[in-house]
C-alpha positions as CSV (number, residue, x, y, z in Angstrom):
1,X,-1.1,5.9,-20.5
2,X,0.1,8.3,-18.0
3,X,2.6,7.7,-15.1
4,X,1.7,6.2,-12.0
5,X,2.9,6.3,-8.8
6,X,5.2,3.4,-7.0
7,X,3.0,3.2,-4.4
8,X,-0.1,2.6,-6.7
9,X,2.5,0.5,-9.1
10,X,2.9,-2.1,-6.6
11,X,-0.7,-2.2,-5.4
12,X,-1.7,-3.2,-8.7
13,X,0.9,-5.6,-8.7
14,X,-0.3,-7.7,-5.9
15,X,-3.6,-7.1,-6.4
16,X,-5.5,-11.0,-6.0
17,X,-1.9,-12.9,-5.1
18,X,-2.1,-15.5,-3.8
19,X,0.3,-18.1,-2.1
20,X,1.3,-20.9,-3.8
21,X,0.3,-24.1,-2.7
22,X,1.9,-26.4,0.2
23,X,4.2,-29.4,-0.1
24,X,6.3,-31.4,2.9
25,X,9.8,-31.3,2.9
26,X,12.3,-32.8,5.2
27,X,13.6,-30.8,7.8
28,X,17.3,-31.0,6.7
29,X,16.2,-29.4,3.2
30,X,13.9,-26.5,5.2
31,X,16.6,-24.2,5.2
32,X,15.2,-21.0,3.5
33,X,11.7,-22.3,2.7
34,X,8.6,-20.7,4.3
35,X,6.3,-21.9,6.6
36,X,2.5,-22.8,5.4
37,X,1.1,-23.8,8.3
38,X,1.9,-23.0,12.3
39,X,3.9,-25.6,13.9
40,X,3.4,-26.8,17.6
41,X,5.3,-28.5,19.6
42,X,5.0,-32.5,19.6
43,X,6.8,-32.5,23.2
44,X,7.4,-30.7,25.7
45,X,10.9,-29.4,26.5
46,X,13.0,-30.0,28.4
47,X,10.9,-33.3,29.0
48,X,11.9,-33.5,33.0
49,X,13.6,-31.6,35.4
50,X,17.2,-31.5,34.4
51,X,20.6,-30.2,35.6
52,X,22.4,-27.6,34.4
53,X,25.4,-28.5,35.2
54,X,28.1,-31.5,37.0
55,X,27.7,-31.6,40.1
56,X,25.2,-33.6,42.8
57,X,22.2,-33.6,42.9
58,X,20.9,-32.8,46.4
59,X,18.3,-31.7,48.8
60,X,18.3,-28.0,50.2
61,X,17.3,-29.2,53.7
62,X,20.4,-31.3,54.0
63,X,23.1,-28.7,52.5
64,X,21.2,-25.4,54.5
65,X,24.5,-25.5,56.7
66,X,27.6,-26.1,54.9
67,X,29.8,-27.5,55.3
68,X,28.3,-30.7,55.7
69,X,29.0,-34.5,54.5
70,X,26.6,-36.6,52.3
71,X,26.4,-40.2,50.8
72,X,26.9,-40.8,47.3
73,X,24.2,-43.4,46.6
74,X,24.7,-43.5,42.6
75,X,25.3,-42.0,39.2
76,X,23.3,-39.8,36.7
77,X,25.3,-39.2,33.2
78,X,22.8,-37.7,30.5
79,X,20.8,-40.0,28.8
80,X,21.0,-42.4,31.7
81,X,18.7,-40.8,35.0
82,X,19.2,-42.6,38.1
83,X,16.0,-44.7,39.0
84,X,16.2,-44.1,42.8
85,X,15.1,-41.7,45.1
86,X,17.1,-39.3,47.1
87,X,16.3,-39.4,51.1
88,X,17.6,-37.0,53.5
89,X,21.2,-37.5,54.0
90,X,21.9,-38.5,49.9
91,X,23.2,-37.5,47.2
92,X,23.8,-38.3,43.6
93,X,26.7,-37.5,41.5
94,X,24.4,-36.0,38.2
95,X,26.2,-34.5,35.2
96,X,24.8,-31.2,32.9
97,X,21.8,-32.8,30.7
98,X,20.8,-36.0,33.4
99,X,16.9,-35.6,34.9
100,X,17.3,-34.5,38.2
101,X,16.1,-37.8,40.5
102,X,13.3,-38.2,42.6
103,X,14.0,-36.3,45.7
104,X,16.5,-34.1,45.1
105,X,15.3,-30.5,44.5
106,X,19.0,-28.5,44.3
107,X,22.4,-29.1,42.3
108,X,25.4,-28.3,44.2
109,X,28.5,-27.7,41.8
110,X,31.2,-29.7,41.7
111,X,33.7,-26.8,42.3
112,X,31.9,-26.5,45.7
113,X,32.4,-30.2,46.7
114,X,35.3,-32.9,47.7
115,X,34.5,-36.2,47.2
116,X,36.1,-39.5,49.7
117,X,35.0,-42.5,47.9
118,X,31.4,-42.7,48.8
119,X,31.1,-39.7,50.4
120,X,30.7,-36.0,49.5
121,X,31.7,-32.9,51.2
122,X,29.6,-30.0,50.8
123,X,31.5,-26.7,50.6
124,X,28.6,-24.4,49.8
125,X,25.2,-25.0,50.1
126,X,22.2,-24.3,47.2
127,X,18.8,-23.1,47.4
128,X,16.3,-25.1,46.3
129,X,15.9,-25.0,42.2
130,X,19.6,-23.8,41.7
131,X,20.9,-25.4,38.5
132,X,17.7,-27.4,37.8
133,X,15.6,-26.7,35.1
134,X,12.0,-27.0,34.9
135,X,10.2,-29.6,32.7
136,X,8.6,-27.0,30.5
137,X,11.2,-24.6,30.4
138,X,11.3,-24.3,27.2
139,X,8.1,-25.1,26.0
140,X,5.1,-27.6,26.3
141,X,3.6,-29.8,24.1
142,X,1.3,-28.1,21.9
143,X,2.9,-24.3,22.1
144,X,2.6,-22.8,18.9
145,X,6.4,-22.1,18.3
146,X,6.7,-20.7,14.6
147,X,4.2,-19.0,12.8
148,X,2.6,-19.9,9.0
149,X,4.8,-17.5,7.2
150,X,7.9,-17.5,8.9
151,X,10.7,-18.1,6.7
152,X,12.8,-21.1,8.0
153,X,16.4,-19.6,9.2
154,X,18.6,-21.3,11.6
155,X,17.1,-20.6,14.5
156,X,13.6,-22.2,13.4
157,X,15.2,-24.7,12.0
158,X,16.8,-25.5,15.2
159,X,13.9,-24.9,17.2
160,X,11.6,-26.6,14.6
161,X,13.8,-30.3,15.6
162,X,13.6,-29.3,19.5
163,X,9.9,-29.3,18.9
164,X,10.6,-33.2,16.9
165,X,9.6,-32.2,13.5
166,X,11.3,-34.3,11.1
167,X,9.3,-32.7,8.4
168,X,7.7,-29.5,8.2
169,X,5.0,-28.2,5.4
170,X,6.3,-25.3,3.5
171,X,4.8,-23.2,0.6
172,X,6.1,-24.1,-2.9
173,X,9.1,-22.3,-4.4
174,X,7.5,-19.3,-7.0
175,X,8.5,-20.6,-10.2
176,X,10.2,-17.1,-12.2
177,X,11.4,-17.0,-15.5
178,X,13.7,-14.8,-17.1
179,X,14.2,-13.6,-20.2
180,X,16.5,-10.8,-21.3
181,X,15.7,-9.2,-25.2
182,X,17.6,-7.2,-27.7
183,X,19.9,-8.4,-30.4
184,X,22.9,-5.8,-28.9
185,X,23.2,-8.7,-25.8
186,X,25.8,-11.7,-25.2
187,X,26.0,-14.2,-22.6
188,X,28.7,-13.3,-20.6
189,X,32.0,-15.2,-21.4
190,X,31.1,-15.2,-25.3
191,X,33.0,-12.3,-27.4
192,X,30.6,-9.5,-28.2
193,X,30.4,-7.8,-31.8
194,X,31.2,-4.5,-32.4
195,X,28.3,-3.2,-31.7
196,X,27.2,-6.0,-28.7
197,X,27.6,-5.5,-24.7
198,X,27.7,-8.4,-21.8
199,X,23.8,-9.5,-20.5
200,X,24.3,-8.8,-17.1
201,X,20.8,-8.5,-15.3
202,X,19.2,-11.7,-15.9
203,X,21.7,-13.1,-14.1
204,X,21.3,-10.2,-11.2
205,X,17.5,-11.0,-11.4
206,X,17.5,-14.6,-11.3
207,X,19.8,-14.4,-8.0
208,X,17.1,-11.9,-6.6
209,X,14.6,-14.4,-7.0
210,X,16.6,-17.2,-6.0
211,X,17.6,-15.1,-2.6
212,X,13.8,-14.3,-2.1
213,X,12.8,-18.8,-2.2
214,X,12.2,-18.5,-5.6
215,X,13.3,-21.6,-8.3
216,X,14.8,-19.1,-11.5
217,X,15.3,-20.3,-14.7
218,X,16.8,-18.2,-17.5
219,X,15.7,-18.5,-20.7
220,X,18.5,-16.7,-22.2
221,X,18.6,-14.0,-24.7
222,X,15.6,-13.7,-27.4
223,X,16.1,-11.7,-30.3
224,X,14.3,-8.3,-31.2
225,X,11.9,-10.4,-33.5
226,X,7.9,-11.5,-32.4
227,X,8.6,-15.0,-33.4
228,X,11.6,-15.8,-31.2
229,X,10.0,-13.6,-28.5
230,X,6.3,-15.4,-28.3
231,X,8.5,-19.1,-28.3
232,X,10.3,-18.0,-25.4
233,X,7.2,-16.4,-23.7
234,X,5.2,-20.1,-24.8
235,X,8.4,-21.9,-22.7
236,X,7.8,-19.8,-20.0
237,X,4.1,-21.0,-20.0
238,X,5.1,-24.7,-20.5
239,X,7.4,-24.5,-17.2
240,X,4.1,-23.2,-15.4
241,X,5.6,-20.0,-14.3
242,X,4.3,-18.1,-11.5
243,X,6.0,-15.0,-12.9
244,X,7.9,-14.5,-16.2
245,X,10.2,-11.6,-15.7
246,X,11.5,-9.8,-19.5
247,X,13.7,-7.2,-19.4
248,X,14.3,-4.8,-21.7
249,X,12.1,-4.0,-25.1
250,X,9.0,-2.8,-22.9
251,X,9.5,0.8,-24.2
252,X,7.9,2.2,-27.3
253,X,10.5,2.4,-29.8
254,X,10.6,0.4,-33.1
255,X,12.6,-2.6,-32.0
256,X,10.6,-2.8,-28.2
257,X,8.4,-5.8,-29.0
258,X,8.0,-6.8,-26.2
259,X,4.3,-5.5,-24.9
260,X,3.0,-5.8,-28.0
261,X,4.2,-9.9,-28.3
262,X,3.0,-10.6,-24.4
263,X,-0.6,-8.7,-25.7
264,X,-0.5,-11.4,-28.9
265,X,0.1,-13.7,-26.4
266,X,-2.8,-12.5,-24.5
267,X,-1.5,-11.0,-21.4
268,X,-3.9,-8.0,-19.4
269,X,-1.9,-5.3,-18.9
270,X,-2.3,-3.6,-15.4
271,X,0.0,-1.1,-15.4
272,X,3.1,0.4,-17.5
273,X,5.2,3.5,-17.1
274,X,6.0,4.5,-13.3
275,X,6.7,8.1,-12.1
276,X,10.0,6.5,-10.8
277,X,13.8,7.2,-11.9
278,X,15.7,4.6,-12.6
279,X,12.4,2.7,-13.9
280,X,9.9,4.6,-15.6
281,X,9.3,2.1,-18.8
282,X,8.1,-0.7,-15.7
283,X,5.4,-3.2,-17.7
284,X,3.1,-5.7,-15.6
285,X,0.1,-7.7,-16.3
286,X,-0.7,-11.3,-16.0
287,X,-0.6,-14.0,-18.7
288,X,-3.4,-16.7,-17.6
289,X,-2.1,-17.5,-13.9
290,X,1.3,-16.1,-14.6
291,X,2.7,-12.5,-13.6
292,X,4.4,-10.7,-16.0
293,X,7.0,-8.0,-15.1
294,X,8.5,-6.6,-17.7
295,X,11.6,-4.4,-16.2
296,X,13.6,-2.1,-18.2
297,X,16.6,-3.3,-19.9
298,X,19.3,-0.6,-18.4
299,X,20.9,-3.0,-15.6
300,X,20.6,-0.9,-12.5
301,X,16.7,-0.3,-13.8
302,X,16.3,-3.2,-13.5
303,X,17.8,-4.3,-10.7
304,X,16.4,-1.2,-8.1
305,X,13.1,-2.4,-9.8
306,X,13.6,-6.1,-8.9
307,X,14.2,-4.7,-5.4
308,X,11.1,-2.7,-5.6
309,X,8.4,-5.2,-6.9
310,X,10.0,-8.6,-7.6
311,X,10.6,-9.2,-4.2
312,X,7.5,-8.1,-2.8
313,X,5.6,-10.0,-5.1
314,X,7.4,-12.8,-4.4
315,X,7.1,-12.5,-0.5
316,X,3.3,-12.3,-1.5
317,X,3.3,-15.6,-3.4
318,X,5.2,-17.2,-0.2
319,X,2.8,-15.7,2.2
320,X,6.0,-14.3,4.3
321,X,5.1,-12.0,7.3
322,X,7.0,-9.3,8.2
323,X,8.4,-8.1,5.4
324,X,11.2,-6.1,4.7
325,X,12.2,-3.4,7.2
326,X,10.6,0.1,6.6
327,X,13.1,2.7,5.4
328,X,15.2,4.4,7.8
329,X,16.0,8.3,8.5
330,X,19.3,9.4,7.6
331,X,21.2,12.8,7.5
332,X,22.8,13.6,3.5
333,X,26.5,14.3,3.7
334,X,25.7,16.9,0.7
335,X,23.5,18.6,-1.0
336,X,20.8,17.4,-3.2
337,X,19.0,19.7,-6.0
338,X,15.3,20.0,-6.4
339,X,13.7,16.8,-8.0
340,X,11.1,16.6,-10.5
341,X,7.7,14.6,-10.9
342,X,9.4,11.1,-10.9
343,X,10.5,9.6,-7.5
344,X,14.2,9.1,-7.1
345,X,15.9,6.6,-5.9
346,X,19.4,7.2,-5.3
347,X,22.2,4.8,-4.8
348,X,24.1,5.8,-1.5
349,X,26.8,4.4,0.6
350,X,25.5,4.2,4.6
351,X,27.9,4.9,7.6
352,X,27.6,6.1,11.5
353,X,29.0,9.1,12.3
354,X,30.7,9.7,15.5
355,X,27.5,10.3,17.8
356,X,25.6,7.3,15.8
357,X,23.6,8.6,13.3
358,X,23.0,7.5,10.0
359,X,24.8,9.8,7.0
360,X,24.1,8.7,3.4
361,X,26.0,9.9,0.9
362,X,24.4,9.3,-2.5
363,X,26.9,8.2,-6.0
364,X,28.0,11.8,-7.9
365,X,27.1,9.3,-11.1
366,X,23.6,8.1,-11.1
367,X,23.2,6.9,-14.5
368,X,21.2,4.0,-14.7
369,X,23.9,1.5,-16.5
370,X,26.6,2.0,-14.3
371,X,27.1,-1.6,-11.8
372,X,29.6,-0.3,-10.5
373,X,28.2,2.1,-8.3
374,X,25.0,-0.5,-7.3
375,X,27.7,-2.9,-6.2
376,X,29.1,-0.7,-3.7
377,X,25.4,1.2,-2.5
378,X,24.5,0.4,0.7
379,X,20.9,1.6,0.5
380,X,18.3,3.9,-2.1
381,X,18.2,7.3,-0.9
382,X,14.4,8.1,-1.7
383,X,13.2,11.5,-2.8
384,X,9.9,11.7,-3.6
385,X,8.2,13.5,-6.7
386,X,8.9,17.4,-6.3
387,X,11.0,16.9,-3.7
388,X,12.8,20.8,-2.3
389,X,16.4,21.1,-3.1
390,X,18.2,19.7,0.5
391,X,21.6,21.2,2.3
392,X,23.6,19.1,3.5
393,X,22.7,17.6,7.2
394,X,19.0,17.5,5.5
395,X,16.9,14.4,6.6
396,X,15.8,11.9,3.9
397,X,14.9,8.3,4.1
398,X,16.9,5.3,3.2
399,X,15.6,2.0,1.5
400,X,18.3,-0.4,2.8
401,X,19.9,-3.2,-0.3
């Protein structure tokens, strides 16, 4: 099978997705989830007219000529309007949050006023409207606020109780699985053998999907042997994964098992091997209703892949809009040589220069094991397949992390 390109990788990939189904949470467990259905307003808000701030509420005929006097025919805390009305003459002492009484059209501050018992004197007069707001200001009942899609951050979350949702219907979380392969891997914290290294992307992976409103599970570490590899594949099954995730094994040497298990298993393959560095051993296909990626086993393969086409797929399964942003155009702070067929993406750190523009400056080290240097990118410097050598200053665009 020959290489294909990221672009037609990832078209593949989400080829007949869709999202998963509904469910109704409560709006204090919201937080992150995505919207499945527009939400409208239940009220409108603010509900009345309302002041803005302490002070008394007036009418703009009587205060036209400050200074001028005024009596003080009652009280308006929030939560408690005054039931009166407000004839020429009047006022009412009205604090930030009270419905602005019948009658009364203006708030006059109360840095502009003394009051003498029952009456007020008025400093400096206010058009009409100042320091009232409109019923309505906000919104009105039935405005479409927050669109299916939307993922729940503060700010719709906040809006989303303004509007008096108590619960909201949100898409369910992608179920992933992960399992890492090869007998050279242990858990971190255990001691590894002599010839063992720490598992370090499953965990890097699961916290991907997790970040993306995924549920990940890891199912630890299976062996370079069919058996143990088809039993973990069968648990990913029973937990009704939406997307079992392997990494590692996918390639074709004598101890990568993993295609040909997930093929006993009967998964369709769609794709494998992508014109991409770090990346190119990159499996998928689908196992009944479950996706399966299968990502290569170097850590920061697997990783820029995750970034690549886990999280898409997974925005696809949540029926996000938006997306992420598109890549940015930056300047290189040195030179790049020419590139070859396979589309690079390089690990960079991102700053301003002095007249605001973007400089990337890609890691001297680019192998694909080293953490290090992916812990301390700020963004994937992308140079596509037979890309020119570039001089420093060049333009080339940026895939933020």
């Amino acid at each position: 099978m020959s290489l294909i390109s990221v672009d037609d990788a990832l078209a593949r990939l989400l080829e007949g997705v869709s999202p998963t189904e509904s469910e109704t949470v409560p709006l204090a467990e919201a937080t992150g989830r995505t919207l499945a259905a527009d939400l409208a307003a239940s009220r409108t808000q603010p509900p009345f007219s309302a002041s803005a701030m302490d002070g008394y509420a007036v009418r703009a005929s009587d205060v036209a000529h400050a200074p001028c006097s005024l009596k003080i025919i009652g009280e308006a805390p929030a939560g408690h309007g005054f039931s009166g009305k407000v004839h020429a003459g009047e006022a009412v002492r009205i604090f930030t949050g009270a419905p602005v009484p019948e009658g009364a059209d203006t708030i006059v501050i109360q840095e502009n006023t003394e009051r003498n018992g029952d009456t007020v004197i008025i400093n400096e007069g206010a058009a009409e409207g100042t320091y009232v707001r409109a019923a309505g200001l906000d919104f009105a009942q039935g405005d479409i606020l927050l669109k299916a899609g939307r993922v729940i951050d503060y700010r719709a979350l906040a809006l989303a109780a303004a509007m008096n949702h108590g619960t909201v219907s949100v898409r369910r979380r992608p179920r992933v699985a992960v399992l890492a392969t090869g007998d050279e891997l242990v858990e971190p914290g255990e001691v590894p053998g002599p010839d063992q290294i720490v598992a370090s992307n499953q965990y890097g992976i699961a916290a991907m999907a997790e970040a993306c409103g995924g549920e990940a599970r890891r199912l630890g570490i299976s062996r370079d042997n069919e058996r143990e590899l088809a039993e973990h594949v069968r648990a990913a099954l029973a937990w009704e994964a939406d997307v079992l995730v392997t990494l590692g094994g996918a390639s074709v040497g004598d101890h990568d098992l993993v295609q040909a298990t997930l093929g006993n298993e009967g998964m369709e393959l769609a794709f494998w091997r992508i014109a991409m560095r770090p990346g190119k051993p990159l499996m998928a296909g689908h196992l009944g209703h479950t996706k399966v990626l299968g990502l290569p086993g170097n850590p920061v393969s697997s990783l820029v892949c995750g970034h690549l086409f886990l999280r898409p797929l997974l925005a696809a399964l949540l029926g996000r809009i938006g997306g992420d942003a598109p890549p940015e155009q930056a300047r290189l702070a040195g030179p790049l040589p020419a590139n070859d067929q396979r589309q690079d993406y390089l690990r960079a750190t991102l700053r301003r220069d002095e007249n605001g523009v973007l400089i990337a400056t890609p890691f001297i080290l680019q192998d694909s094991s080293v953490l290090s240097r992916l812990a301390l990118a700020d963004g994937l410097v992308i140079r596509p397949p037979f890309a020119p050598a570039l001089e420093a200053g060049a333009q080339v665009s940026v895939l933020r992390l």
